[in-house]
N, CA, C and O atoms as CSV, one atom per row, in Angstrom:
chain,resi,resn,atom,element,x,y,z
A,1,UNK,N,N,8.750,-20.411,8.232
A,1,UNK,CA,C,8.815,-21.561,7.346
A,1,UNK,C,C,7.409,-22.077,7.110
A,1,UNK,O,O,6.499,-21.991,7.935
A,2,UNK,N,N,7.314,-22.653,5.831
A,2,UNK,CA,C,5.990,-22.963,5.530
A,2,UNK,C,C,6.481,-24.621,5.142
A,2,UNK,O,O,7.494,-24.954,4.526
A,3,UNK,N,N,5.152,-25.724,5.857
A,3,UNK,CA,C,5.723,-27.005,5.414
A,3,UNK,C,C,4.156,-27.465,4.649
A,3,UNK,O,O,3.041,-27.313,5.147
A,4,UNK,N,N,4.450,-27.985,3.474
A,4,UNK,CA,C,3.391,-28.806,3.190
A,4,UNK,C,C,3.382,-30.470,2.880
A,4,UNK,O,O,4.300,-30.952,2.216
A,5,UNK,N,N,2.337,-31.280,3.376
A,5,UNK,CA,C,2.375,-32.557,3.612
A,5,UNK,C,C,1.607,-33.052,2.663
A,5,UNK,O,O,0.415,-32.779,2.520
A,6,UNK,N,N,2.646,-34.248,1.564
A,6,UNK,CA,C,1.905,-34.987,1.135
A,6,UNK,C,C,1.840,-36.542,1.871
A,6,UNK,O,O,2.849,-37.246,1.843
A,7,UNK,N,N,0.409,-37.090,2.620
A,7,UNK,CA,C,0.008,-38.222,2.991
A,7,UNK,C,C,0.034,-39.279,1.862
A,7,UNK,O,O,-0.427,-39.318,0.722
A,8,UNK,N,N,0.770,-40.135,2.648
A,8,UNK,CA,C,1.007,-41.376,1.294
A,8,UNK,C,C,1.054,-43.088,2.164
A,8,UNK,O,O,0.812,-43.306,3.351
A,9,UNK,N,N,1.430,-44.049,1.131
A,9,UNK,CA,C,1.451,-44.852,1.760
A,9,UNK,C,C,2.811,-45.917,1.818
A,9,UNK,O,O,3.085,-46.507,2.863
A,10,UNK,N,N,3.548,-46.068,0.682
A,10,UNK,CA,C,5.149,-46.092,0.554
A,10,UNK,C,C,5.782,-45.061,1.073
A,10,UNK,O,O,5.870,-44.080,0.334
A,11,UNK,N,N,6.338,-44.974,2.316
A,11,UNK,CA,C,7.114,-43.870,2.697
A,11,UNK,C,C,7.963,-43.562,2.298
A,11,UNK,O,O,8.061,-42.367,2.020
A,12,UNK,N,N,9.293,-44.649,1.984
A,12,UNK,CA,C,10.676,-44.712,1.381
A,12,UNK,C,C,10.222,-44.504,-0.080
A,12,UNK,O,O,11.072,-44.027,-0.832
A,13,UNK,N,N,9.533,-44.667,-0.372
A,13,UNK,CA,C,9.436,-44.690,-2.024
A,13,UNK,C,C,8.843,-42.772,-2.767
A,13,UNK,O,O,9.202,-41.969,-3.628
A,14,UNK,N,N,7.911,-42.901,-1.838
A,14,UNK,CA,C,7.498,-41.526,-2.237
A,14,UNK,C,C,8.839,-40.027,-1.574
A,14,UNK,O,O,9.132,-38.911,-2.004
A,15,UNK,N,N,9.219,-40.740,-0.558
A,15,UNK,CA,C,10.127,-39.685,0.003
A,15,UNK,C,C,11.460,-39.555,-0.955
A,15,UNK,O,O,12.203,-38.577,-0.880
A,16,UNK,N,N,11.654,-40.524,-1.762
A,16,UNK,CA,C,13.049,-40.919,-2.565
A,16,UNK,C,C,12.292,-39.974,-3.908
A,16,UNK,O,O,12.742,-38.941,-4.404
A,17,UNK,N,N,11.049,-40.687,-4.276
A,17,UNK,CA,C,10.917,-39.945,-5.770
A,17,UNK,C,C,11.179,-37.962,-5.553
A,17,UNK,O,O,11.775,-37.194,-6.307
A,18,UNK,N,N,10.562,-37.710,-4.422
A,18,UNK,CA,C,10.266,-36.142,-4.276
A,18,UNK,C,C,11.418,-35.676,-3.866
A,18,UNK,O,O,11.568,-34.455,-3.823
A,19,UNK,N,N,12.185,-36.315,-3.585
A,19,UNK,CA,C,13.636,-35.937,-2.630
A,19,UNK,C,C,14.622,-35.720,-4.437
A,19,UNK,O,O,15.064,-34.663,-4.887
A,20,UNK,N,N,14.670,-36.722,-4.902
A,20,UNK,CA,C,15.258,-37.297,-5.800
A,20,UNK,C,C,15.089,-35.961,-7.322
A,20,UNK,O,O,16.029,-35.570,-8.014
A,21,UNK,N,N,13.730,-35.570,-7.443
A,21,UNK,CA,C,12.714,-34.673,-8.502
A,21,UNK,C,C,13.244,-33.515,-8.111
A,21,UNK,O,O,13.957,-32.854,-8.865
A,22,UNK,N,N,12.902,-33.087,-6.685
A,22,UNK,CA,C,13.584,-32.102,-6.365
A,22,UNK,C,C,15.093,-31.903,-5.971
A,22,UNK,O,O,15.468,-30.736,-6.087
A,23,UNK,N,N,15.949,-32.716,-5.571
A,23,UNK,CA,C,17.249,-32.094,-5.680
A,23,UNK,C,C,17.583,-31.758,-4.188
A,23,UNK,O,O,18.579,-31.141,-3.809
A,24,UNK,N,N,16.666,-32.225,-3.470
A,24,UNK,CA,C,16.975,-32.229,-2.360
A,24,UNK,C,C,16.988,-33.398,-1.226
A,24,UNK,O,O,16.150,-34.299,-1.220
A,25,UNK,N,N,18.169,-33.266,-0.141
A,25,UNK,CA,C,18.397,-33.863,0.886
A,25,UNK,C,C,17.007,-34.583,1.679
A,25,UNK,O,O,16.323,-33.677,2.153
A,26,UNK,N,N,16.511,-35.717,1.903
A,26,UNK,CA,C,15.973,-36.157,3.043
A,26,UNK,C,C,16.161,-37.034,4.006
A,26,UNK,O,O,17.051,-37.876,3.889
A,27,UNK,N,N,15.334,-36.982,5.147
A,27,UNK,CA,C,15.625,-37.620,6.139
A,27,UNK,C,C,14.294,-38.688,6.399
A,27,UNK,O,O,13.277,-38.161,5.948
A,28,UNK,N,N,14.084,-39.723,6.858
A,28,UNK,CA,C,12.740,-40.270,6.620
A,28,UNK,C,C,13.009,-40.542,8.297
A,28,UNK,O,O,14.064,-41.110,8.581
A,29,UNK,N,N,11.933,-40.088,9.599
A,29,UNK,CA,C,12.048,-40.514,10.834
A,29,UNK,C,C,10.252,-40.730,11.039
A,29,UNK,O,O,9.461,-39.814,11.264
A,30,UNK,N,N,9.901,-42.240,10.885
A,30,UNK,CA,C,8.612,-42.560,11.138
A,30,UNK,C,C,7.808,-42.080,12.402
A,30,UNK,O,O,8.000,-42.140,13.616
A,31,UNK,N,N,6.282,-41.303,11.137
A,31,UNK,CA,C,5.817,-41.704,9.741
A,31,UNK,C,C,6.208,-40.924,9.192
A,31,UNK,O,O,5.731,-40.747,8.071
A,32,UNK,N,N,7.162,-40.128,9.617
A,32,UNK,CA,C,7.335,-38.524,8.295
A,32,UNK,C,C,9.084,-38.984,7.263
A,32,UNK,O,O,10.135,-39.583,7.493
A,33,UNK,N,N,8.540,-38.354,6.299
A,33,UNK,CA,C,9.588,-38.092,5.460
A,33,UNK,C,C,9.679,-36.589,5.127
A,33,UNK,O,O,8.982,-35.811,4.475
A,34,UNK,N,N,10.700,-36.505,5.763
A,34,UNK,CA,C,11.348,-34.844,5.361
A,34,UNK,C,C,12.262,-34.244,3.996
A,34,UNK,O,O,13.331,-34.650,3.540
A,35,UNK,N,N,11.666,-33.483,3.701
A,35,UNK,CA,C,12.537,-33.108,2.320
A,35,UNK,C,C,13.324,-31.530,2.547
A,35,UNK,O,O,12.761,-30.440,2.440
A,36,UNK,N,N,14.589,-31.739,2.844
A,36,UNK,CA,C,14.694,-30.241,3.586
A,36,UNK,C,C,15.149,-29.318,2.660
A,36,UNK,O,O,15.664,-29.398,1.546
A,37,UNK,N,N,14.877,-28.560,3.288
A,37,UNK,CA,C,14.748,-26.679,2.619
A,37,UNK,C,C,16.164,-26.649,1.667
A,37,UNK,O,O,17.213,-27.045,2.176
A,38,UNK,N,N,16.147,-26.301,0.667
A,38,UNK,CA,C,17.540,-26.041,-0.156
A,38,UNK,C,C,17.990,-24.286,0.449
A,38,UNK,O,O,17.302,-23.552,1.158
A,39,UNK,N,N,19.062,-24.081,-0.010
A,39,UNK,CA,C,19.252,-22.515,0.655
A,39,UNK,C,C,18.761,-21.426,-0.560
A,39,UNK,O,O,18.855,-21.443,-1.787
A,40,UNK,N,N,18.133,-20.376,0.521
A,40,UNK,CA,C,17.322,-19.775,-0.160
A,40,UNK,C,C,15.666,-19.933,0.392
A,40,UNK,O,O,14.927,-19.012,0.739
A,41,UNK,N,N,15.416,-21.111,0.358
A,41,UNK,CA,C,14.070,-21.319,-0.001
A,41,UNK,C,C,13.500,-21.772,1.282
A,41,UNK,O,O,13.817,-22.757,1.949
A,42,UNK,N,N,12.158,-20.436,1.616
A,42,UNK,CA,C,11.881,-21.140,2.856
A,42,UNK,C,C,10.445,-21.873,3.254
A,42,UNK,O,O,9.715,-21.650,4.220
A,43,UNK,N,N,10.313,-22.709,2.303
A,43,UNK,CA,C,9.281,-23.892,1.741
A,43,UNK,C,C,9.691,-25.204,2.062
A,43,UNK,O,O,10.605,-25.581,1.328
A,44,UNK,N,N,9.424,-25.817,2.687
A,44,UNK,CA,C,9.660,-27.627,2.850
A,44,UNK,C,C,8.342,-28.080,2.443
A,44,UNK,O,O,7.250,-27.517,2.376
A,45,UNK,N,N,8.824,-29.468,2.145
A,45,UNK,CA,C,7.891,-30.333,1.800
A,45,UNK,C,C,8.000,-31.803,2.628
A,45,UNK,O,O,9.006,-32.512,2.614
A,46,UNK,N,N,6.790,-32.097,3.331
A,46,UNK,CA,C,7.120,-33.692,3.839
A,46,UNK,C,C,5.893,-34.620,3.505
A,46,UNK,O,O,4.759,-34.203,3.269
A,47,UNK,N,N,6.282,-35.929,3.518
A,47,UNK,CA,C,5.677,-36.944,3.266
A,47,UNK,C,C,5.381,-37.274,4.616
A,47,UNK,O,O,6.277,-37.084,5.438
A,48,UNK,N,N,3.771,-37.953,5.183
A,48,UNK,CA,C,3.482,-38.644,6.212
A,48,UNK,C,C,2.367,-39.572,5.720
A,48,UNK,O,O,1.266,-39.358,5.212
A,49,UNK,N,N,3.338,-41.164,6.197
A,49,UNK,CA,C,2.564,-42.299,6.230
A,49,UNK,C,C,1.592,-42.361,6.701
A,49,UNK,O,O,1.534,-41.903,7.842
A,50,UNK,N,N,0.286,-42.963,6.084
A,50,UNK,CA,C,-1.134,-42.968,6.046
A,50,UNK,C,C,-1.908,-44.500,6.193
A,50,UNK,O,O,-1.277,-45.345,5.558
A,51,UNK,N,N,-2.851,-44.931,6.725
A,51,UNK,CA,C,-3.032,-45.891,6.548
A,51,UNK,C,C,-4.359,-45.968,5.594
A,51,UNK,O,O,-4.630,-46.970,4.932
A,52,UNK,N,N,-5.120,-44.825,5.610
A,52,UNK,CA,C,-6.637,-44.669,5.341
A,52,UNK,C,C,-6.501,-45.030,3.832
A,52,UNK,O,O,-5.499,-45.716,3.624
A,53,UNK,N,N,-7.016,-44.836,3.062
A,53,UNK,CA,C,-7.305,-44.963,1.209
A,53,UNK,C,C,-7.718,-43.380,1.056
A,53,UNK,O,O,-8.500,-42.718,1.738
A,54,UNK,N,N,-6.944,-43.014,-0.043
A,54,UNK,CA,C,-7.382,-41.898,-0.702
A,54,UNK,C,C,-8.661,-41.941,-2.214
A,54,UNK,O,O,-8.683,-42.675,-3.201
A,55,UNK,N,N,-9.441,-40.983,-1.848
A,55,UNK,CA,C,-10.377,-41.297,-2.927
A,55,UNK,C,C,-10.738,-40.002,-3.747
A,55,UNK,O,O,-10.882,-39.120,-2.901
A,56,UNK,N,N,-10.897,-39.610,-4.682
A,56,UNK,CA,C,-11.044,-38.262,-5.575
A,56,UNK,C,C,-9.758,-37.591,-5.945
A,56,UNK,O,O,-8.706,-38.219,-5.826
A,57,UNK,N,N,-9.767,-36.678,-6.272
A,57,UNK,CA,C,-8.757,-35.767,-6.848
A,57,UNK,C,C,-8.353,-35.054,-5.742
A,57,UNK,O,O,-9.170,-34.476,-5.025
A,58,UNK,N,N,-6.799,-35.038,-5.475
A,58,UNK,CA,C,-6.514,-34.041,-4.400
A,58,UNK,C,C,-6.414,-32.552,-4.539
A,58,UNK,O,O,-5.665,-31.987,-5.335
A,59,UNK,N,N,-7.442,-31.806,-3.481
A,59,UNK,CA,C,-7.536,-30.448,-3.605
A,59,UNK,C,C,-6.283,-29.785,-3.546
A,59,UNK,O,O,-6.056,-28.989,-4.457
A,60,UNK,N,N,-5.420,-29.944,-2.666
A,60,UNK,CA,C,-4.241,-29.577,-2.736
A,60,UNK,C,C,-3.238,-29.769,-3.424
A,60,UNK,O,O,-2.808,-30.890,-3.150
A,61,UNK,N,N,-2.342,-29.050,-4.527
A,61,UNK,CA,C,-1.549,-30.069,-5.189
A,61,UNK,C,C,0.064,-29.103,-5.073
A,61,UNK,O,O,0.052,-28.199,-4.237
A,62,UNK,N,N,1.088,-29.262,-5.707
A,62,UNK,CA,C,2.702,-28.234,-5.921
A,62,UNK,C,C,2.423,-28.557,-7.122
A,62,UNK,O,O,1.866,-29.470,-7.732
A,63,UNK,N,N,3.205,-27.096,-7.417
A,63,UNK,CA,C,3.371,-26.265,-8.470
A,63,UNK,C,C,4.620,-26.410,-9.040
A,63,UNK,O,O,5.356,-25.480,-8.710
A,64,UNK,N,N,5.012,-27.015,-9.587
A,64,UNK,CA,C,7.270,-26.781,-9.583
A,64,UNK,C,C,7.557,-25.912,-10.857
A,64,UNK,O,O,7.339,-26.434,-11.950
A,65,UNK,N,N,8.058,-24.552,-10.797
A,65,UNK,CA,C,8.280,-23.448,-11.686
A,65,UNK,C,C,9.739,-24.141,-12.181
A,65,UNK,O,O,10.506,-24.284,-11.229
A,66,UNK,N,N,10.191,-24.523,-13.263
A,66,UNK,CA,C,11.172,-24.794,-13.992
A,66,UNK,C,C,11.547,-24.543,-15.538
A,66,UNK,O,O,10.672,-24.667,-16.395
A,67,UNK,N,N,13.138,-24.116,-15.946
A,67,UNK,CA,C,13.334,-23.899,-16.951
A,67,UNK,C,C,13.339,-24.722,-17.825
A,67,UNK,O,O,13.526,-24.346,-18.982
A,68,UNK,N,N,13.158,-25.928,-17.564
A,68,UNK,CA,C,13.604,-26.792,-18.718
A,68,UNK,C,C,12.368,-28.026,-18.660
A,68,UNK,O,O,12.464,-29.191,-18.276
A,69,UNK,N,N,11.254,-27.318,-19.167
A,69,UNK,CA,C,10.021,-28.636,-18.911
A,69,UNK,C,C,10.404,-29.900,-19.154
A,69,UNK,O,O,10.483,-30.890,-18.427
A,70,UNK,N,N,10.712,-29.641,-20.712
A,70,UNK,CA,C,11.454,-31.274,-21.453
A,70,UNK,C,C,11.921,-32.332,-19.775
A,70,UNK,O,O,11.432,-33.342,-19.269
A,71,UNK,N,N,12.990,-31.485,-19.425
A,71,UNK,CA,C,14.049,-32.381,-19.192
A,71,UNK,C,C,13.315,-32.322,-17.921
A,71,UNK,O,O,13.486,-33.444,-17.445
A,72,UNK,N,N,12.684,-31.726,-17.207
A,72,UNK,CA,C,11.719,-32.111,-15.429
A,72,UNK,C,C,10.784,-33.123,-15.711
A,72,UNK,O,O,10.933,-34.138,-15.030
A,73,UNK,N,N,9.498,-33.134,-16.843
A,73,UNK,CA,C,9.155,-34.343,-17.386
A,73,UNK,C,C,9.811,-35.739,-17.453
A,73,UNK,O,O,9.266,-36.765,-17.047
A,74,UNK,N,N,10.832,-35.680,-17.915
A,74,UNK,CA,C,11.657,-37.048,-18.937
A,74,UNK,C,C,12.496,-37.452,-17.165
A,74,UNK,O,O,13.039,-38.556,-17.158
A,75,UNK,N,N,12.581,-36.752,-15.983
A,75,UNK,CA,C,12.632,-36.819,-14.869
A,75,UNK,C,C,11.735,-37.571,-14.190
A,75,UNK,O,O,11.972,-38.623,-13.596
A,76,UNK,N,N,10.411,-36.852,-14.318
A,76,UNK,CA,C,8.977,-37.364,-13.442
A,76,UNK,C,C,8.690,-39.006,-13.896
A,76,UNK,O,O,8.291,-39.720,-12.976
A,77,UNK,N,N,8.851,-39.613,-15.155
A,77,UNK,CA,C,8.665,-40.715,-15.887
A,77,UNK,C,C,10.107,-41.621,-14.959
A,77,UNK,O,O,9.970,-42.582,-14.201
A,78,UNK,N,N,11.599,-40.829,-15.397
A,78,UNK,CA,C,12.214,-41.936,-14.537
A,78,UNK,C,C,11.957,-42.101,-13.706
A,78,UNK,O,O,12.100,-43.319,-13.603
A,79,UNK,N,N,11.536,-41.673,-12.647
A,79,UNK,CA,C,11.307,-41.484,-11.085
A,79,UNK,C,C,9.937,-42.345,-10.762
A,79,UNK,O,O,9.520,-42.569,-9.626
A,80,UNK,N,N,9.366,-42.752,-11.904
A,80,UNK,CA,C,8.030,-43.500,-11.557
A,80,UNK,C,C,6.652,-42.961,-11.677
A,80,UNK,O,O,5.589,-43.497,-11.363
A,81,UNK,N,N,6.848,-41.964,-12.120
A,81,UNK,CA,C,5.502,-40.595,-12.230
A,81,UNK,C,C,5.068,-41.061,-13.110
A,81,UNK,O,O,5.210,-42.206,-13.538
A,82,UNK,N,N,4.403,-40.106,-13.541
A,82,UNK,CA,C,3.466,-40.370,-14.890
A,82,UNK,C,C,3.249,-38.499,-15.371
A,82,UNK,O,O,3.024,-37.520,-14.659
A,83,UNK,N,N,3.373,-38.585,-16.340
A,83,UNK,CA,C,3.004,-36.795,-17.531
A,83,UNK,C,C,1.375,-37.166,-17.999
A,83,UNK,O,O,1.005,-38.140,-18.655
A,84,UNK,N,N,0.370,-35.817,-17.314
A,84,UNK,CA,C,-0.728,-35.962,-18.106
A,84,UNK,C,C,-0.679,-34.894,-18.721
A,84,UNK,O,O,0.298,-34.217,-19.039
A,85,UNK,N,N,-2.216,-34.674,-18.965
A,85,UNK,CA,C,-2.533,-33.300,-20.069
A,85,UNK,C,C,-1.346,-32.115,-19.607
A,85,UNK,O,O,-0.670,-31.842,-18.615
A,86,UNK,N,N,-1.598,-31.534,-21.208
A,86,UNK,CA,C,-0.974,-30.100,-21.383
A,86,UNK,C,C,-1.501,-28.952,-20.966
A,86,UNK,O,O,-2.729,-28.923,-20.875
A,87,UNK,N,N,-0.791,-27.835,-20.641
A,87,UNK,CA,C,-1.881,-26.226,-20.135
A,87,UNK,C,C,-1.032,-25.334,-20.865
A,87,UNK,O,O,0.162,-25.383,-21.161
A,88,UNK,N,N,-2.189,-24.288,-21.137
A,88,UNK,CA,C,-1.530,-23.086,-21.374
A,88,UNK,C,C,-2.327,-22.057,-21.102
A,88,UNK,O,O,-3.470,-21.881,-21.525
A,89,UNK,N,N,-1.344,-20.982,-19.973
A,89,UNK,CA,C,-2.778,-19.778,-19.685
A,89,UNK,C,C,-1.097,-19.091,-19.886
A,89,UNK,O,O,-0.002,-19.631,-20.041
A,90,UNK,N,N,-1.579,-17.534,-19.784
A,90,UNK,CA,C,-0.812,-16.373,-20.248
A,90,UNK,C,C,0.861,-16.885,-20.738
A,90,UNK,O,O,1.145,-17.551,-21.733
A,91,UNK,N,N,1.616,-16.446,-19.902
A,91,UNK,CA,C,3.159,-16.751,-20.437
A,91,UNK,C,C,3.076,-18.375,-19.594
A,91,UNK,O,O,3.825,-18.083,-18.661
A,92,UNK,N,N,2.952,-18.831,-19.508
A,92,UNK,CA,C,3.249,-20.232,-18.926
A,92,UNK,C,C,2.458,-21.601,-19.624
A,92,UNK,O,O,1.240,-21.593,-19.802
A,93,UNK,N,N,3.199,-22.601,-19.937
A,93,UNK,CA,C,3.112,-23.747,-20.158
A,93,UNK,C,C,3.428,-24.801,-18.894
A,93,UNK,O,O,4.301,-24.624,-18.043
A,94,UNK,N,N,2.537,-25.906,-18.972
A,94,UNK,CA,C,2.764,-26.605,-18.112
A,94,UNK,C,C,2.055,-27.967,-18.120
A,94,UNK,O,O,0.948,-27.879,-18.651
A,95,UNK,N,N,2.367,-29.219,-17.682
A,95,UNK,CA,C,1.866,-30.100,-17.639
A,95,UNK,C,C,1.561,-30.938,-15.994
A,95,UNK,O,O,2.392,-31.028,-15.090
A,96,UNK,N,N,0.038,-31.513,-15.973
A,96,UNK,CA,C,0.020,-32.063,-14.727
A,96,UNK,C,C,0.595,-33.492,-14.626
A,96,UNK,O,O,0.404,-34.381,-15.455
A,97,UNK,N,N,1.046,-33.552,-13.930
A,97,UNK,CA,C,1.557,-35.093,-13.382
A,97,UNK,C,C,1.150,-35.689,-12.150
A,97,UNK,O,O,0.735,-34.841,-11.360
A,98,UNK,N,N,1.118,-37.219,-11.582
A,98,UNK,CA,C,1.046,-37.620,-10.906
A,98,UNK,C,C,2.728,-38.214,-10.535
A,98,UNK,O,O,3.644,-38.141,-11.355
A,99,UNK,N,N,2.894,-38.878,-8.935
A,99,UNK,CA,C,3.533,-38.755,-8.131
A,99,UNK,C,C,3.352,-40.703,-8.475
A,99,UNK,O,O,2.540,-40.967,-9.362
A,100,UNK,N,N,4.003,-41.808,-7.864
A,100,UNK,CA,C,3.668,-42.649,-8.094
A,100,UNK,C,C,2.588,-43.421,-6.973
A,100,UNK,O,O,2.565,-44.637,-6.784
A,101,UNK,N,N,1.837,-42.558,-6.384
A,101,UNK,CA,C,1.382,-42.681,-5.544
A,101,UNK,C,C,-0.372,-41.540,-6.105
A,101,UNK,O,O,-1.393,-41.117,-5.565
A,102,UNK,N,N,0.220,-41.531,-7.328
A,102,UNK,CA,C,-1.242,-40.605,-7.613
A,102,UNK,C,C,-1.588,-39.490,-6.887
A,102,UNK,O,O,-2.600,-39.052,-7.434
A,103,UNK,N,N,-1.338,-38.886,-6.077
A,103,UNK,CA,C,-0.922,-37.399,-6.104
A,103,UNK,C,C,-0.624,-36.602,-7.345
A,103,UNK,O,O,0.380,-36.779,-8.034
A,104,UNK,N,N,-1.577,-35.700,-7.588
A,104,UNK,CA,C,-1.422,-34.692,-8.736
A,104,UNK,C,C,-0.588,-33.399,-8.330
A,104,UNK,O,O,-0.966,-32.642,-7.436
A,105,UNK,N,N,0.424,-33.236,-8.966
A,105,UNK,CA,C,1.042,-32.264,-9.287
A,105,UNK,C,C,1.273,-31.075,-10.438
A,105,UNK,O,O,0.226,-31.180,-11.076
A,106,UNK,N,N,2.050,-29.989,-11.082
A,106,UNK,CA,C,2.138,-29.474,-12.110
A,106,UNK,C,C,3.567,-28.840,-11.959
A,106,UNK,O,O,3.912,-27.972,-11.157
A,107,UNK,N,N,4.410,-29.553,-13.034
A,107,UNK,CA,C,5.444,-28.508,-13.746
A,107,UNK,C,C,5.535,-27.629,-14.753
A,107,UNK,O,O,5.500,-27.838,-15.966
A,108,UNK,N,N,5.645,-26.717,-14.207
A,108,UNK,CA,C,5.582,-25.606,-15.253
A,108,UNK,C,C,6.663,-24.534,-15.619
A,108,UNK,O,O,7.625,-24.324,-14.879
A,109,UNK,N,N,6.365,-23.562,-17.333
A,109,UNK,CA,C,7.691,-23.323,-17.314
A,109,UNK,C,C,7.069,-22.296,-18.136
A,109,UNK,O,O,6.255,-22.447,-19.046
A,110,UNK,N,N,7.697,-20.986,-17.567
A,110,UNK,CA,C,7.497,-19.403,-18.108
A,110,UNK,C,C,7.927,-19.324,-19.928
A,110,UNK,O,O,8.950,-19.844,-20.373
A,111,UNK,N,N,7.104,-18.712,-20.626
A,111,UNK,CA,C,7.476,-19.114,-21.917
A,111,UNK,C,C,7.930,-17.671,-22.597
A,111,UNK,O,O,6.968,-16.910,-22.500
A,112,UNK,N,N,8.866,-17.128,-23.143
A,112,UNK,CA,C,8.937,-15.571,-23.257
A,112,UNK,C,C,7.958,-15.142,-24.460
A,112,UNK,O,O,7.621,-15.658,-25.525
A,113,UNK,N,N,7.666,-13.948,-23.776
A,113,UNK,CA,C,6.543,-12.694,-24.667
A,113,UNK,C,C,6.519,-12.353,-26.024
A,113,UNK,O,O,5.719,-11.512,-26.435
């Protein structure tokens, strides 16, 4: 299993939006918020409460491969996110977003040949 941690500072809030975006079950047991594995997939993602300030662009960011950009977007906005710029490299389109916690992310979506 592979887990990756986004450090934040609303625990309940960021663990609900990512839990919520993704479609999956969590558990929040302080400081972590767990987002657990859907079946199939052996990737987790958790949230851990931070007290420090974040400053620059985070080097690390997720990728979310989806069919239906429109409707994962018009998602990220209810949920409290925010949609920035557009991309396009070979078959894929995609847009970066932030998290409401400013964490940069990207959904993206295979475009046919």
């Amino acid at each position: 299993m592979i887990a990756s941690t986004i450090d934040c500072h609303d625990l309940d809030l960021m663990t609900t939006f990512w839990g919520s975006l993704l479609g999956v079950e969590t558990t929040i047991e302080e400081p972590f918020g767990f987002l657990g594995p859907s079946e199939g997939r052996g990737v987790t993602l958790w949230l851990q409460r931070v007290d420090d300030e974040f400053e620059g662009k985070n080097r690390v960011h997720v990728d979310l491969v989806v069919e239906d950009l429109d409707a994962a977007l018009e998602r990220v906005t209810e949920l409290g996110g925010r949609v920035g710029e557009a991309h396009r490299w070979m078959s894929y389109v995609w847009r970066t977003c932030a998290d409401p916690e400013d964490n940069l992310f990207d959904i993206m979506q295979a475009q046919a040949v």
